[in-house]
Backbone as CSV, one residue per row, in Angstrom:
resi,resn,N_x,N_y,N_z,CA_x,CA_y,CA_z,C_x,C_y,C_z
1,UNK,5.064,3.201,-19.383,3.799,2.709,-19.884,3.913,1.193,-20.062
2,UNK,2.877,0.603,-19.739,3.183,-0.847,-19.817,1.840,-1.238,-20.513
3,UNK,1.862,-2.639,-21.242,0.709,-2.870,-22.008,-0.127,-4.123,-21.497
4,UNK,-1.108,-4.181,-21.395,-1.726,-5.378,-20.995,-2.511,-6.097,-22.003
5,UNK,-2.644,-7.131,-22.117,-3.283,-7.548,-23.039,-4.847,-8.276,-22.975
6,UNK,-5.773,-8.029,-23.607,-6.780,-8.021,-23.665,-7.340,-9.233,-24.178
7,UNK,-6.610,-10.194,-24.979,-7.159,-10.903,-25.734,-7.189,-12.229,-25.266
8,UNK,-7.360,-12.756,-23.564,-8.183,-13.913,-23.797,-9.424,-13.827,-23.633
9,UNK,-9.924,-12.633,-23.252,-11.571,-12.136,-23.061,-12.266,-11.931,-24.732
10,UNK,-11.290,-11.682,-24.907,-12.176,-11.661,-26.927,-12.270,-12.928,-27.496
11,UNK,-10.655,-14.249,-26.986,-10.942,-15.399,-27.354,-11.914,-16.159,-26.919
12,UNK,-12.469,-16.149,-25.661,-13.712,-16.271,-24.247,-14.845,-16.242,-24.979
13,UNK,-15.321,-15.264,-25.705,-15.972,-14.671,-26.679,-16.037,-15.642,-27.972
14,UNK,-14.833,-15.338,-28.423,-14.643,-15.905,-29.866,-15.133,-17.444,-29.410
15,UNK,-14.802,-17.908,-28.996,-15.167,-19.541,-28.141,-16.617,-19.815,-28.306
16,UNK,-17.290,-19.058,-27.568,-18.305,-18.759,-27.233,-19.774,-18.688,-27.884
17,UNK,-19.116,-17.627,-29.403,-19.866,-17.353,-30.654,-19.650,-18.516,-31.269
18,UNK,-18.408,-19.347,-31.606,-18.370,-20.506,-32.190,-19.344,-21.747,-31.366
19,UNK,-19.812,-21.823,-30.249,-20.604,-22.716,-29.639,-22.210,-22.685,-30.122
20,UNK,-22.316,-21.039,-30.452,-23.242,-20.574,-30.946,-23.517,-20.858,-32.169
21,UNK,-22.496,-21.246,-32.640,-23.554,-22.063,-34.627,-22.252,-20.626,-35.382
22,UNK,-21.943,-19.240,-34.349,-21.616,-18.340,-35.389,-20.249,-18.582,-35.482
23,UNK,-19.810,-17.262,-36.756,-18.400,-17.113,-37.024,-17.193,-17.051,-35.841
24,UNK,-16.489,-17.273,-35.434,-15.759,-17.143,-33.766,-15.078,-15.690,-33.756
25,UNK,-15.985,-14.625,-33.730,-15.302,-13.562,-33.427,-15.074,-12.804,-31.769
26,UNK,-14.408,-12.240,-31.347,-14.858,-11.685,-30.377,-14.274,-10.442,-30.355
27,UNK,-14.752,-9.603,-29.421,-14.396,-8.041,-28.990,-14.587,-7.833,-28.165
28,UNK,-13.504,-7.042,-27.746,-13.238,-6.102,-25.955,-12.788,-5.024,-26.151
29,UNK,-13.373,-3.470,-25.509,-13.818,-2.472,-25.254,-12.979,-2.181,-23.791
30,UNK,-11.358,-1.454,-23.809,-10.702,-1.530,-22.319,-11.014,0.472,-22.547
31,UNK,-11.165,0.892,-21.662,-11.072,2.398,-20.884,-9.931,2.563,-20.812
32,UNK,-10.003,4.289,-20.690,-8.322,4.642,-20.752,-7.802,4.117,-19.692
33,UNK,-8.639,3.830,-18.558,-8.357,3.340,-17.168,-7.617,1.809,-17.050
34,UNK,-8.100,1.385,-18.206,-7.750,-0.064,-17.993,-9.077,-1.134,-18.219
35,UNK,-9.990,-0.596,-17.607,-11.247,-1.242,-17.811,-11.848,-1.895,-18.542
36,UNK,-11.926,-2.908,-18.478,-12.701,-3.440,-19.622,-14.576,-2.992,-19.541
37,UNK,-14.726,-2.427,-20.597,-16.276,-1.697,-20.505,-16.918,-2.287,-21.367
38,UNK,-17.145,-3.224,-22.919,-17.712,-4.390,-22.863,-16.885,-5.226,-23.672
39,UNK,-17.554,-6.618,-23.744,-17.167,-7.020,-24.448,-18.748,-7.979,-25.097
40,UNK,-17.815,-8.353,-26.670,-18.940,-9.630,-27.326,-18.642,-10.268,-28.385
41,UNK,-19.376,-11.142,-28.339,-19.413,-12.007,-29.787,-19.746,-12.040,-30.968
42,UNK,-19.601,-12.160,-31.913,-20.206,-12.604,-33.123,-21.969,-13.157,-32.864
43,UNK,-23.229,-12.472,-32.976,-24.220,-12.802,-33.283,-25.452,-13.068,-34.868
44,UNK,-24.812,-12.209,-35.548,-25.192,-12.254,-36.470,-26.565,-13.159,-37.027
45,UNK,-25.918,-14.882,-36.825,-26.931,-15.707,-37.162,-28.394,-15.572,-36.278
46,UNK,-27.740,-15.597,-34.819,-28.389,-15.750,-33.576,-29.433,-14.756,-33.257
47,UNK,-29.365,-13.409,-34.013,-29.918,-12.098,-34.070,-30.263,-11.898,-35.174
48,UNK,-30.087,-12.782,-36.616,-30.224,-12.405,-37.867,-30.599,-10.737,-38.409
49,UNK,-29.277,-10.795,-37.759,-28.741,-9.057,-38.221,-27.452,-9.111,-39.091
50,UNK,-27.099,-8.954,-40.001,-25.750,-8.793,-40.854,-25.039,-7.808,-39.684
51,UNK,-25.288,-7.034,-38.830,-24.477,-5.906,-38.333,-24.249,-6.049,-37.095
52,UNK,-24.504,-7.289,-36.739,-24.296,-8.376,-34.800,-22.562,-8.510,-35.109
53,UNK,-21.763,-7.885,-35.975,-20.733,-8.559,-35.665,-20.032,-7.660,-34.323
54,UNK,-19.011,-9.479,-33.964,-18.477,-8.714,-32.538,-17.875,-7.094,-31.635
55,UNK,-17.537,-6.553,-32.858,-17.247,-5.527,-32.469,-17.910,-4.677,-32.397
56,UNK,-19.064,-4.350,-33.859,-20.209,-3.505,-33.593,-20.916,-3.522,-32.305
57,UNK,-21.326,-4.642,-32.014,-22.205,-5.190,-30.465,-21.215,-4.767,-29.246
58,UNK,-19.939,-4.423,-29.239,-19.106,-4.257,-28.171,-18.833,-3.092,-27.970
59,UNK,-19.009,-2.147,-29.772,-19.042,-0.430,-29.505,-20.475,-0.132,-29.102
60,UNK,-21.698,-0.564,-29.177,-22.731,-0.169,-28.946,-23.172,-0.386,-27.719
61,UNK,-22.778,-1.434,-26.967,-22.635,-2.053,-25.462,-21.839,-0.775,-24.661
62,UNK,-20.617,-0.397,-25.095,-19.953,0.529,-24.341,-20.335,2.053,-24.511
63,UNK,-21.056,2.374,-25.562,-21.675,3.445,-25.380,-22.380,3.438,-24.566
64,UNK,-23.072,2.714,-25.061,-24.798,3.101,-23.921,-24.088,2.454,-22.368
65,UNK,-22.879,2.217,-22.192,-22.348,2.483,-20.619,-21.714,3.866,-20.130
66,UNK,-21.640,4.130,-20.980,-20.345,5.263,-21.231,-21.882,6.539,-21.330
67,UNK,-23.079,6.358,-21.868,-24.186,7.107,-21.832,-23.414,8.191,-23.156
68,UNK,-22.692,7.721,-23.997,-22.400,8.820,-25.146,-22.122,8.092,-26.212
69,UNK,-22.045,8.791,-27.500,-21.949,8.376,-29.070,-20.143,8.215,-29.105
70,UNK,-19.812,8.566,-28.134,-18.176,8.331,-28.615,-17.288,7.859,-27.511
71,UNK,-16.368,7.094,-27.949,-15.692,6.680,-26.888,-13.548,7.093,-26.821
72,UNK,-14.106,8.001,-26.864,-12.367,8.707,-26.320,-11.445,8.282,-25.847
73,UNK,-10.656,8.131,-26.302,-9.280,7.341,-25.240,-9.782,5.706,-25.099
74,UNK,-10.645,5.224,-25.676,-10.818,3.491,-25.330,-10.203,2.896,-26.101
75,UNK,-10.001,1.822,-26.016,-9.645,0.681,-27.358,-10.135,-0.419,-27.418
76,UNK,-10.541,-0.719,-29.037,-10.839,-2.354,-29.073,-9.707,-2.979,-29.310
């Protein structure tokens, strides 16, 4: 088993949300496959939603790819 790492696409992100006025968070969503299925930023301000944070927006992105409430075997 070998591990890959995910995290300059969340920093990409995190970058990203900070350009945006927001907090610099980011999140990535990989498949058991390897896949990255989504990723996002910190919106919060930008969406004035308390619940835009990056990861929420990156599990809700990969559901509705995934077309289900759960995501099995993925990781943020």
């Amino acid at each position: 088993m070998s591990f890959t790492s995910y995290m300059s696409q969340a920093l990409e992100e995190a970058r990203a949300a900070a350009a945006r006025g927001e907090v610099p968070v980011g999140a990535v969503i990989v498949a058991p496959n390897g896949q990255v299925v989504a990723q996002a930023g910190n919106r919060t301000r930008e969406l004035n939603d308390p619940t835009a944070h990056a990861e929420v927006l990156a599990i809700r992105a990969a559901c509705a790819a995934a077309g289900s409430e759960r995501l099995g075997g993925h990781a943020l």
